[in-house]
Every structure is written in C-alpha cells, then in structure tokens.
N, CA, C and O of each residue as an XYZ file, in Angstrom:
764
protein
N     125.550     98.080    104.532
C     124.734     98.148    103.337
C     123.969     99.459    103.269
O     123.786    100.044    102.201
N     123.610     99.821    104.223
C     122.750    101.365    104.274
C     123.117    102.287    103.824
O     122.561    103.014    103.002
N     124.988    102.461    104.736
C     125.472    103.518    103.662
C     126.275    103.239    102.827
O     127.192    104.061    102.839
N     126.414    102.378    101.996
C     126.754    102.537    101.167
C     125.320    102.559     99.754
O     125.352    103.208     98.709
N     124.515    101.880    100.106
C     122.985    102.655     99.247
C     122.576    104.357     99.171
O     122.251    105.080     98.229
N     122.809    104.663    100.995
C     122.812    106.435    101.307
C     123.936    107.055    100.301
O     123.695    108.248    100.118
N     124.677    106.770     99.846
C     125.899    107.220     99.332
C     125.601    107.385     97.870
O     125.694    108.419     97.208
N     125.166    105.992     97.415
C     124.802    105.452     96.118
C     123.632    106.513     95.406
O     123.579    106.939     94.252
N     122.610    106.788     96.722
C     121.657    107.324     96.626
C     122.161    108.529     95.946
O     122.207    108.679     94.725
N     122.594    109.504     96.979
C     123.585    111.107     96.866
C     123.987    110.921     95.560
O     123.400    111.503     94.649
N     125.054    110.070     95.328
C     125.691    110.609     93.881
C     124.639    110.387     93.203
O     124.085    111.446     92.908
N     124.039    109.351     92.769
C     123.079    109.658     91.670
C     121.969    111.108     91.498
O     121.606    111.599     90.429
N     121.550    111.631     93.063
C     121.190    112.391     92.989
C     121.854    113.938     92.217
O     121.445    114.823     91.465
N     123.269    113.529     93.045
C     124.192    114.730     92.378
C     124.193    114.759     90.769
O     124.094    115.736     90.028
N     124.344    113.316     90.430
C     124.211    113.067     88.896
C     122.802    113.751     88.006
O     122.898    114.406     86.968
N     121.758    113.468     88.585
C     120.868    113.802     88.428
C     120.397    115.529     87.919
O     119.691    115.842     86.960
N     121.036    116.401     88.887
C     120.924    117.480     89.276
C     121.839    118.116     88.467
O     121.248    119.087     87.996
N     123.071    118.076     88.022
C     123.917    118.154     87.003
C     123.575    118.070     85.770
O     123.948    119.019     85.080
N     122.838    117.045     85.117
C     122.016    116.679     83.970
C     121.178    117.895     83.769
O     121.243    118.726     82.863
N     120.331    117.827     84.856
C     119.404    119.398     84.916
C     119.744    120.558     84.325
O     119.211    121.210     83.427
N     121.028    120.761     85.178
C     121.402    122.034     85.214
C     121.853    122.257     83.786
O     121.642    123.366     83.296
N     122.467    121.296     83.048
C     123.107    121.090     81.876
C     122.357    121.431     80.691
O     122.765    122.123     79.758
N     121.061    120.806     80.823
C     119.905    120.855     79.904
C     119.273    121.979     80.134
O     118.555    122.492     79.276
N     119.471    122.522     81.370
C     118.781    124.459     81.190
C     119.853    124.796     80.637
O     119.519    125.144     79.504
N     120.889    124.901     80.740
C     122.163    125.958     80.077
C     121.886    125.890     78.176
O     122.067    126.689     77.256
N     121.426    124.642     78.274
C     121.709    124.455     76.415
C     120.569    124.978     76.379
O     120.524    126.009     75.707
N     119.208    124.512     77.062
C     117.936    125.688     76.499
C     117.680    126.972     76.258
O     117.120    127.521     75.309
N     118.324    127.524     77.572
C     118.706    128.834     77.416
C     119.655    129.302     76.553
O     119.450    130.478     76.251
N     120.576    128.836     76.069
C     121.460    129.111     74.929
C     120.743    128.599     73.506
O     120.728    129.194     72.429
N     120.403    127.852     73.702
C     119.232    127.642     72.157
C     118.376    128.645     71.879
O     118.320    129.016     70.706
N     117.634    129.217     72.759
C     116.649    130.163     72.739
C     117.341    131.801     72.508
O     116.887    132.732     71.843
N     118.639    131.719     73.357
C     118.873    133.005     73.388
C     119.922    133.105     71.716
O     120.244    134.229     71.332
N     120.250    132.149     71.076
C     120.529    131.856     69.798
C     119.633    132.373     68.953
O     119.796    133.356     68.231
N     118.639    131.667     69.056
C     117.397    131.701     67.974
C     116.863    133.268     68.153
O     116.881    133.850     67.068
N     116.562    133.796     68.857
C     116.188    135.240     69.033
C     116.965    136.671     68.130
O     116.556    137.640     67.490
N     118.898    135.837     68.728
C     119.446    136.720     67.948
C     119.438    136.668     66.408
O     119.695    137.666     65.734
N     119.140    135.487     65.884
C     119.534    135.121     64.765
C     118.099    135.402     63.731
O     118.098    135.338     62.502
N     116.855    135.740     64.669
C     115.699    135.950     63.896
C     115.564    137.692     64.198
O     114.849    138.344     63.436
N     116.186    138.291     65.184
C     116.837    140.047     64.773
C     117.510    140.103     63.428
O     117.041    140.732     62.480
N     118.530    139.478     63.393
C     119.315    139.481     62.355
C     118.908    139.387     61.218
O     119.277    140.169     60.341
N     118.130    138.483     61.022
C     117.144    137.810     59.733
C     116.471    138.769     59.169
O     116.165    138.992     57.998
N     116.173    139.613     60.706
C     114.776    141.091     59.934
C     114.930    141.714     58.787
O     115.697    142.648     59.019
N     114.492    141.719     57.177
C     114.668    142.874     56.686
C     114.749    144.584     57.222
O     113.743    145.189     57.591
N     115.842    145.070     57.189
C     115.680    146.473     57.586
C     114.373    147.088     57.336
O     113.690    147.032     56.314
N     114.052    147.919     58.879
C     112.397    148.887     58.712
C     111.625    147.830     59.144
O     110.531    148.282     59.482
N     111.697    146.165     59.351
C     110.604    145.718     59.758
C     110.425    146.120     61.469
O     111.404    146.279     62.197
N     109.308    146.219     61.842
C     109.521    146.495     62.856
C     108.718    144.837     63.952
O     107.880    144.061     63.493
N     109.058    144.796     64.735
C     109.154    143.606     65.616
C     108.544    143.847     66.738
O     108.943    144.679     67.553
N     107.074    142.827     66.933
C     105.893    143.319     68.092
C     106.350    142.743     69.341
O     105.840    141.738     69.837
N     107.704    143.647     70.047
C     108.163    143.840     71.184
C     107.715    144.223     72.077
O     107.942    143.680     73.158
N     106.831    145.412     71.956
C     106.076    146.427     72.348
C     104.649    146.299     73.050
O     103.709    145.903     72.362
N     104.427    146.653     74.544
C     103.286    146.424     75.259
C     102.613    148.143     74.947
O     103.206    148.945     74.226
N     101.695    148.357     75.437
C     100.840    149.421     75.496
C     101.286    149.540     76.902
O     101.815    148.444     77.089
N     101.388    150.194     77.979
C     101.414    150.557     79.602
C     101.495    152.277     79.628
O     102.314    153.150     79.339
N     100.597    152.213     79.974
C      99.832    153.619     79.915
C     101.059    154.099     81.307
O     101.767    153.293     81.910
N     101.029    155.071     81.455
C     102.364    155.632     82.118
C     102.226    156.926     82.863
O     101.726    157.711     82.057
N     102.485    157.720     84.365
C     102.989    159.029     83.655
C     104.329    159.739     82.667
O     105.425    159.409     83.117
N     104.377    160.337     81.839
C     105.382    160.655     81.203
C     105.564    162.100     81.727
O     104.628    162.899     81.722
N     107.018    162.462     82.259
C     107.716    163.317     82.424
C     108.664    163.962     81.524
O     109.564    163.326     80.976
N     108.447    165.452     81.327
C     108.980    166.177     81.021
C     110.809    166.208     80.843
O     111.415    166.784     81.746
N     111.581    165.627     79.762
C     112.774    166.027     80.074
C     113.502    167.236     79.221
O     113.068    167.492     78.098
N     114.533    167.923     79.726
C     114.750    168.981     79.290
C     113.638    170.072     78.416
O     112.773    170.808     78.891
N     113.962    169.893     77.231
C     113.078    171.161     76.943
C     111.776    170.218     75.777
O     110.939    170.805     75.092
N     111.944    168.776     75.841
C     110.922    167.969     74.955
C     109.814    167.111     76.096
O     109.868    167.036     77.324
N     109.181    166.738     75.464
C     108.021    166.310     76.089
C     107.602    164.693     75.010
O     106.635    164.710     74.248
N     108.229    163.826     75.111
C     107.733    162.381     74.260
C     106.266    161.344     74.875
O     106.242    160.730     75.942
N     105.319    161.398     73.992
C     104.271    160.717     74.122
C     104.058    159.711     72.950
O     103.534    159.886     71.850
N     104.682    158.485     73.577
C     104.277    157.256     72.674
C     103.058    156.889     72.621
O     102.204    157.413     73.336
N     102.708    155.621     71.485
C     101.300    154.878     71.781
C     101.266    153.714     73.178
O     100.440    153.168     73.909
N     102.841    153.781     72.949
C     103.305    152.996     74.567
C     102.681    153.148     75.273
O     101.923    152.229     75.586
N     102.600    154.890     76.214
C     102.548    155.480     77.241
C     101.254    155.669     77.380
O     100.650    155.623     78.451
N     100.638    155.956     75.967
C      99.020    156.434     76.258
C      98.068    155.491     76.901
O      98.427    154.416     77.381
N      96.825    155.930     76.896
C      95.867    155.286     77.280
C      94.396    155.480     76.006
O      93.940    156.577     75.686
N      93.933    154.244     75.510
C      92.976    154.376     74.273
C      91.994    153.974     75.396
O      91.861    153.272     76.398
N      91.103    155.299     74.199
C      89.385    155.124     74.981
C      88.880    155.520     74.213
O      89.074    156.617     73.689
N      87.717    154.339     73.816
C      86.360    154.609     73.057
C      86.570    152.845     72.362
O      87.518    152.088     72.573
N      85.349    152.594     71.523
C      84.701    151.630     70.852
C      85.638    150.447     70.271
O      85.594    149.218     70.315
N      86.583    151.492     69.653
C      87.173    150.703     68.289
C      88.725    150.466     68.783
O      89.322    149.407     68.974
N      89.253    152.098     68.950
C      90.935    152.071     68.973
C      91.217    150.726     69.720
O      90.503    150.139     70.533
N      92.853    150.286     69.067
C      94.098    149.331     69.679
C      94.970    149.621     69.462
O      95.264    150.465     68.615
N      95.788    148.936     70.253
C      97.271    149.362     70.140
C      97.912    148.252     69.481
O      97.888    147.087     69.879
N      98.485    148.688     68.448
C      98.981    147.640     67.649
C     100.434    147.883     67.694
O     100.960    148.871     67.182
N     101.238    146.704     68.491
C     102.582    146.082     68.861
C     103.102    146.025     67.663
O     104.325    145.923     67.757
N     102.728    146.044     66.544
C     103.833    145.780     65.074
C     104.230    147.049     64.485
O     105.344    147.289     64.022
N     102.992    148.044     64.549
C     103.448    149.399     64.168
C     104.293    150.202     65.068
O     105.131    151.044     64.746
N     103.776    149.624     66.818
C     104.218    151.020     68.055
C     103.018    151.923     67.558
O     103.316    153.083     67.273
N     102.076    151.645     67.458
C     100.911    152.499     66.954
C      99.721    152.349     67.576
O      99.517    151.149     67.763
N      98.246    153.494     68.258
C      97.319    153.562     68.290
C      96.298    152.958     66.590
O      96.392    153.673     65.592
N      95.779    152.175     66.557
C      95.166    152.225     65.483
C      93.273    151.362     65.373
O      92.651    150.773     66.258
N      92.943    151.611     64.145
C      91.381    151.639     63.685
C      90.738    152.528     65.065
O      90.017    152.273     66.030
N      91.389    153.580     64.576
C      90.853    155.386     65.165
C      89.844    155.686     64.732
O      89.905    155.928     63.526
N      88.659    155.817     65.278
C      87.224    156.168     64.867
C      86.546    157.620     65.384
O      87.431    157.998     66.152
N      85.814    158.353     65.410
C      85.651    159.535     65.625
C      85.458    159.510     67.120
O      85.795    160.445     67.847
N      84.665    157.927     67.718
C      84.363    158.639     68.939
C      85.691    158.414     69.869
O      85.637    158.857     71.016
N      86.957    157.706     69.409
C      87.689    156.822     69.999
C      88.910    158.271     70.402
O      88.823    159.268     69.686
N      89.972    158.257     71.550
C      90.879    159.522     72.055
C      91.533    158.592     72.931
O      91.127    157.592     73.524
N      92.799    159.248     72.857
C      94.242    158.850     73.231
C      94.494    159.475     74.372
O      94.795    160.640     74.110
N      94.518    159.262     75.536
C      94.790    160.168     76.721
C      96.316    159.911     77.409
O      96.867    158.816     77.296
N      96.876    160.933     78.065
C      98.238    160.557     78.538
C      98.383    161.502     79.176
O      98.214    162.669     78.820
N      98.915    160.860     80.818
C      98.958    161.333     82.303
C     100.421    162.004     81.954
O     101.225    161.182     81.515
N     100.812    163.092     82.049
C     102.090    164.107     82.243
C     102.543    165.434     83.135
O     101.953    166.473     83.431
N     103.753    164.957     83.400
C     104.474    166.405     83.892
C     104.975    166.772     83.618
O     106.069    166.258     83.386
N     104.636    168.402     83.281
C     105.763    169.178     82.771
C     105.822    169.916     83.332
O     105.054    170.545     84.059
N     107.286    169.971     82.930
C     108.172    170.917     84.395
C     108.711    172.416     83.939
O     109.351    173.105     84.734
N     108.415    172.854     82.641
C     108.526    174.151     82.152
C     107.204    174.739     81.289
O     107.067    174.524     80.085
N     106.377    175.418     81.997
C     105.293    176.008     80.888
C     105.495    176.584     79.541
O     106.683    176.636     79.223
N     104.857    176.924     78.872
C     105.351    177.672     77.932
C     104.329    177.074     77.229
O     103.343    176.448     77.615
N     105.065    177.622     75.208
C     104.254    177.102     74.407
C     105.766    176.117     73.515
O     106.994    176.163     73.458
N     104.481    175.222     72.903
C     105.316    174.027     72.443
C     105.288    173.706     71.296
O     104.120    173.426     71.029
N     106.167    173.535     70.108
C     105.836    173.265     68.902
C     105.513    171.374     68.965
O     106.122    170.552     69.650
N     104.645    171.187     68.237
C     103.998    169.852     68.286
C     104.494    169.460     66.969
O     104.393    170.160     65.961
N     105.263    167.823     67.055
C     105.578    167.053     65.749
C     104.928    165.854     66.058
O     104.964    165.625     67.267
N     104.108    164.659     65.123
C     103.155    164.158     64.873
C     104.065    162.890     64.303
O     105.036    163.356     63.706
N     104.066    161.916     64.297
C     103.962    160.531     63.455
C     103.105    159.852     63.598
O     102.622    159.379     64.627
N     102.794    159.727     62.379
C     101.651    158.894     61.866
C     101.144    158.302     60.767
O     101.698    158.816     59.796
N     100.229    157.329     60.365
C     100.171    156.659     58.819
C      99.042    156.884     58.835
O      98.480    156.982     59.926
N      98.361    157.036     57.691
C      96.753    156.567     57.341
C      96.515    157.293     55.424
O      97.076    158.186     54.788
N      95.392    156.303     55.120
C      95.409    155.961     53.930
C      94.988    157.272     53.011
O      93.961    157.876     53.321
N      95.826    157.743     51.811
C      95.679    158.777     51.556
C      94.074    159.288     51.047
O      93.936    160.471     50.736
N      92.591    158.117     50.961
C      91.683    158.459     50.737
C      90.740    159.157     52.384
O      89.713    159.836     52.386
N      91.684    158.599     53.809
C      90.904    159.574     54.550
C      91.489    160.114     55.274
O      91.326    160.090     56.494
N      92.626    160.963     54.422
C      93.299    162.177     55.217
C      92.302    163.305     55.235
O      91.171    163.277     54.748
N      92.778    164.118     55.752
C      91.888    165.545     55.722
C      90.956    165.419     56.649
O      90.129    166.329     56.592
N      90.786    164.702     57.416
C      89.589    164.690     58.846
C      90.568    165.360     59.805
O      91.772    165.125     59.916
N      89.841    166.220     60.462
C      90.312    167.289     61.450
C      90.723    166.383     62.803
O      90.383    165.200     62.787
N      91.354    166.834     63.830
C      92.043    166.371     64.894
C      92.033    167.479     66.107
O      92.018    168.607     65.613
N      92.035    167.504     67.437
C      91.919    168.402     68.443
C      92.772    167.427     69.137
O      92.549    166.231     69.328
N      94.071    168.334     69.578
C      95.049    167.986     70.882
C      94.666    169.072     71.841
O      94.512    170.268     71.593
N      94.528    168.385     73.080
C      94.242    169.243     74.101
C      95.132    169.203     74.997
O      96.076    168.414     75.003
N      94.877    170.142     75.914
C      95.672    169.775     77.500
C      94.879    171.633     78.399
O      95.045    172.851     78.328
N      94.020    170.584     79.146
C      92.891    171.688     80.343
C      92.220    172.138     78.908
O      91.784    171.352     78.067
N      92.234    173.925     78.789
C      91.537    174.744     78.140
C      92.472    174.619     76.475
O      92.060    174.298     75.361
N      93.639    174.970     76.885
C      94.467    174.792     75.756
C      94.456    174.028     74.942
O      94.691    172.869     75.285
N      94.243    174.251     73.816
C      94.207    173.048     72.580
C      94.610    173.835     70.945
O      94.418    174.994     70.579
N      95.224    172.666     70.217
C      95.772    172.880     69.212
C      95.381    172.186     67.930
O      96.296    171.439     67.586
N      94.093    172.149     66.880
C      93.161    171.536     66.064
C      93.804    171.413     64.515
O      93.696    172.337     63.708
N      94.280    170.532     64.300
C      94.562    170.396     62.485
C      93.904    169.617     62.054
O      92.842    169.249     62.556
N      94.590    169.040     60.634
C      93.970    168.162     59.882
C      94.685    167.394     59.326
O      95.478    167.794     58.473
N      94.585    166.088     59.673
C      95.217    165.137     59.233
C      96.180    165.086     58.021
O      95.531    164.533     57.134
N      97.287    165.362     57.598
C      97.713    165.024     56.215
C      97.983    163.552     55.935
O      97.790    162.585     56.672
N      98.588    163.619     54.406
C      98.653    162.422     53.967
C      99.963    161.662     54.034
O     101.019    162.191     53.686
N      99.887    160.416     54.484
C     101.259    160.194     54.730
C     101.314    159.080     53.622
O     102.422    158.544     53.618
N     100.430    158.558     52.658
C     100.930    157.538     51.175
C     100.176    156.777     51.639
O      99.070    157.174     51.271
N     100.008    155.558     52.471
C      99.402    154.881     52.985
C      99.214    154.152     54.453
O      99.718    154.743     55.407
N      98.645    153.125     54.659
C      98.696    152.866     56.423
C      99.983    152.177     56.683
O     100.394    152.139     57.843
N     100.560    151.711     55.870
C     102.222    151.323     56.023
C     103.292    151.929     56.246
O     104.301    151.449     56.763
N     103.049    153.597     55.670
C     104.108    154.741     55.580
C     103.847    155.635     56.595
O     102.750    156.189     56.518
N     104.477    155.895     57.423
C     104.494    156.711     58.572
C     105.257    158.169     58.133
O     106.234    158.199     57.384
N     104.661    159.304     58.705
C     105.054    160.124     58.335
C     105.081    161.436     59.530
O     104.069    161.728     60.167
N     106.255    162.072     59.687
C     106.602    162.804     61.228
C     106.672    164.718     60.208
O     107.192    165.353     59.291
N     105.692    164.750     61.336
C     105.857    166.567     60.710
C     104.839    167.404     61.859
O     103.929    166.952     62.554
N     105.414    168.879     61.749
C     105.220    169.738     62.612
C     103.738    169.717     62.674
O     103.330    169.629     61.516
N     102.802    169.756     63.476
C     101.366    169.734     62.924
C     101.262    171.792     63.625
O     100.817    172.626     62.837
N     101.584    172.111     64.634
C     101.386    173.368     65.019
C     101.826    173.225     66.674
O     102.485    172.258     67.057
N     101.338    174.401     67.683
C     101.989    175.032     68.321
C     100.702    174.917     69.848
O      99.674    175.592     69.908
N     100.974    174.306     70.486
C      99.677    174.269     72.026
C     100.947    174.867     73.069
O     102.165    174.725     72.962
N     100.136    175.582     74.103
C     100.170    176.367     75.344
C     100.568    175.129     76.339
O      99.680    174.287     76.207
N     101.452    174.725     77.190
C     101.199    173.656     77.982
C     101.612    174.178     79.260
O     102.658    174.824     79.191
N     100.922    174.057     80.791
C     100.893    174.711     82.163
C     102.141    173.950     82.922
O     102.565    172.914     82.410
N     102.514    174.263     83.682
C     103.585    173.963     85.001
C     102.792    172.981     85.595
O     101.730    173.391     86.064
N     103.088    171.523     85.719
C     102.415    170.410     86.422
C     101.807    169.114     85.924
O     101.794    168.913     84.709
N     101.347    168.299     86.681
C     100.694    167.293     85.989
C      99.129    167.796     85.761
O      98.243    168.249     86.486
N      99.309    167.393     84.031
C      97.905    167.017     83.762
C      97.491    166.388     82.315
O      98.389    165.803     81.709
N      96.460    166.447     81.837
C      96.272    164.891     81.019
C      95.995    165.619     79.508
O      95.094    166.453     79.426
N      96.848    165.250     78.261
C      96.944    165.741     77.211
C      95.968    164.491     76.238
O      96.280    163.318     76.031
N      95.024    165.056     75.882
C      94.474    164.439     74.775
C      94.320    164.395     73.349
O      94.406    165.517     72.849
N      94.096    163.348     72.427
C      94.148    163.628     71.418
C      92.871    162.772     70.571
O      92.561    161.581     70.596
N      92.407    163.717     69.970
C      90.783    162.845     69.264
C      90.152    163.487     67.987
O      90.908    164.236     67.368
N      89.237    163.365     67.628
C      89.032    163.571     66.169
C      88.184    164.612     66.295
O      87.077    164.151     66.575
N      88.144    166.297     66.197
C      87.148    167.064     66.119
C      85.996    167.005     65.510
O      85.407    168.086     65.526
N      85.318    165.955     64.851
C      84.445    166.038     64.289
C      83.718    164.123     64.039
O      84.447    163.222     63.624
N      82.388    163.929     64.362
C      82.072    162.987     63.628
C      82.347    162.304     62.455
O      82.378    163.216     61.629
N      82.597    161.129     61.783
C      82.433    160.696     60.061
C      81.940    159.561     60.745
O      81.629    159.213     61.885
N      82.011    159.001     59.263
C      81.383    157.515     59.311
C      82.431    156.527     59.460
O      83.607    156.429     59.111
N      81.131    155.444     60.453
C      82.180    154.415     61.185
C      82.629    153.726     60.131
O      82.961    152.700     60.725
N      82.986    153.446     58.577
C      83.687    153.341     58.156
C      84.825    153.564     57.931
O      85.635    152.762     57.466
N      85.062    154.939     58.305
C      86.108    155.552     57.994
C      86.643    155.383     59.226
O      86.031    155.111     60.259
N      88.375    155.637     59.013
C      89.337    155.803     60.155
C      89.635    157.293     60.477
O      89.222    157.920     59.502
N      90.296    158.381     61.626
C      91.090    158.732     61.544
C      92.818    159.018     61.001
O      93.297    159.717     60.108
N      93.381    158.148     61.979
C      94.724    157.729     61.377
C      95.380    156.919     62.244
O      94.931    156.785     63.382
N      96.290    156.400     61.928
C      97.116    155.547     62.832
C      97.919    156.479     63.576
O      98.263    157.526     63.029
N      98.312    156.181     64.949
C      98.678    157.372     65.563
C     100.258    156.983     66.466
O     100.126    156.596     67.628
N     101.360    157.076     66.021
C     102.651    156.304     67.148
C     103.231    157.398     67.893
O     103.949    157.052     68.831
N     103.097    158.559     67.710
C     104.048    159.765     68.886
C     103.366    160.918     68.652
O     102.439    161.032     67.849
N     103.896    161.925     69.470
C     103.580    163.078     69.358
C     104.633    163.688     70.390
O     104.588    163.352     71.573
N     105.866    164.864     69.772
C     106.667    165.097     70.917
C     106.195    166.752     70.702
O     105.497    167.301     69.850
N     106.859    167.206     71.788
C     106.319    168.692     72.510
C     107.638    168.951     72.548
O     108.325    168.217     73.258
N     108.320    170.105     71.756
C     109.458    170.787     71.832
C     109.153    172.574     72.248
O     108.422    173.336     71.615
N     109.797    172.832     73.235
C     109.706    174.108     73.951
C     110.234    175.240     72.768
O     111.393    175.215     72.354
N     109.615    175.845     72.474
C     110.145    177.449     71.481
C     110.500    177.861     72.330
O     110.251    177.642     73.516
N     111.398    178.793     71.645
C     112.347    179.892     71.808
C     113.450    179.405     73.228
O     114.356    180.156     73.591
C-alpha cells in the first residue's frame, strides 16, 4: 500500500508541475501577444514611455559625441525626466542638465539641439559648457511643447578626456516661465 500511494503521490505531483509549467507558457505568450499588438496599435510618432533616465558616462564614438535626456543627470528644483517625450522637462532657470563624458578627440564641435517649448517662451538664453569652454544661444521656436525641433545651435571647444558638459539657462526669469524641453544634444567634430 505505501508504494503504491508513493507512486500515486509522484505522478500527481508530476501532473501537478506540468499544469504549472503550462499555465506560465500561455502567460507568457498572452503578455508577450498583448505588447506586440499594443506597438502595433501605436499611431505613427507616438512615442511610448519605455524610457528610464540612468545618468551614464557617455563615450565618444568616432567623430560624434550623443547626449540623451537618458544619459544626463537633472539638478535643481523643478526639472524631470519625462519617459513619454525622452525629454528633460518643466526647465526653470535655476534647474541644469549635467553629463559625465569621454572624449577621445579634442577639437571644436558643431552642436545640434532637439528640443520643444512653447513659442510664447522661446528667446530665453541658454549656456552649454564643458571646464572653461562654453557655447551661449537662445532658445528658438520650435511651434509648441509637442513639436520637437533639431537644429545647429553653434560651435564649443571640447578637451581630450573625461569631463562633465553642462547645460542651463544663462539668465534668471520667472518661475512661471519654462526654459524648454530638452531630449539631445550631439557634438559633431569639424573639419
């Protein structure tokens, strides 16, 4: 009688364990269903809050230099990183974007910018730095905080090595007002 209960026992266990395994396979296939099928669903351009903030060092490849809102690091009062845009955003005067880098060719770098913010507070000035070197514009208009817009802003000096490139608002306004929403900034080597 023992073993044949010990026996009785086992298979049901085996039975048991099978069931399991069965019911993860369909969960995991339900889930990994539903995921693809709500990509699919996306209207084109939506963009999908995939996206963590993890501040990083970023390295230098070939002759570009890419600094996401990914990679950075926000400091001051207000700024976040908002996962739906891939964007730094509610940028306030005292608030700056910092990001740990190496670059592995000095020189000077033409700087391209993406970014949104609302065409009533464009025109507030901006300072990218890195050590002494720095490169100061002024915000243009990109239509509104929905429309992102990528363009040359100008030209910074950058040294052989690691060190920490910032980006912040040259000037006080009111804490009403924003800067801009802020998602990249790449560093392309002239000449």
């Amino acid at each position: 009688m023992r073993k044949v209960s010990g026996i009785l026992f086992n298979n049901l266990t085996l039975l048991l364990m099978r069931k399991f395994m069965l019911g993860l396979i369909v969960v995991v296939f339900i889930v990994a269903c539903g995921e693809q099928q709500s990509a699919q669903d996306s209207p084109a351009g939506t963009i999908i809050a995939d996206t963590v903030n993890a501040p990083r060092l970023v390295s230098q490849e070939s002759d570009s230099l890419v600094l996401t809102a990914e990679t950075g690091k926000a400091e001051g009062p207000a700024i976040k990183y908002m996962p739906e845009w891939r964007a730094f955003g509610w940028f306030t005067s005292s608030d700056s974007v910092l990001w740990d880098v190496n670059v592995s060719s000095a020189g000077e770098y033409d700087v391209i910018m993406e970014w949104s913010v609302d065409d009533g507070e464009a025109g507030k000035e901006f300072v990218l730095s890195s050590g002494a070197n720095q490169l100061v514009g002024k915000v243009g208009k990109s239509g509104s905080w929905e429309v992102y817009k990528t363009e040359n802003i100008g030209t910074i000096k950058l040294e052989h090595g690691r060190q920490t490139i910032v980006f912040k608002s040259a000037q006080p306004f009111s804490k009403d007002s924003a800067l801009l929403d802020l998602r990249n900034l790449k560093f392309v080597k002239r000449g």
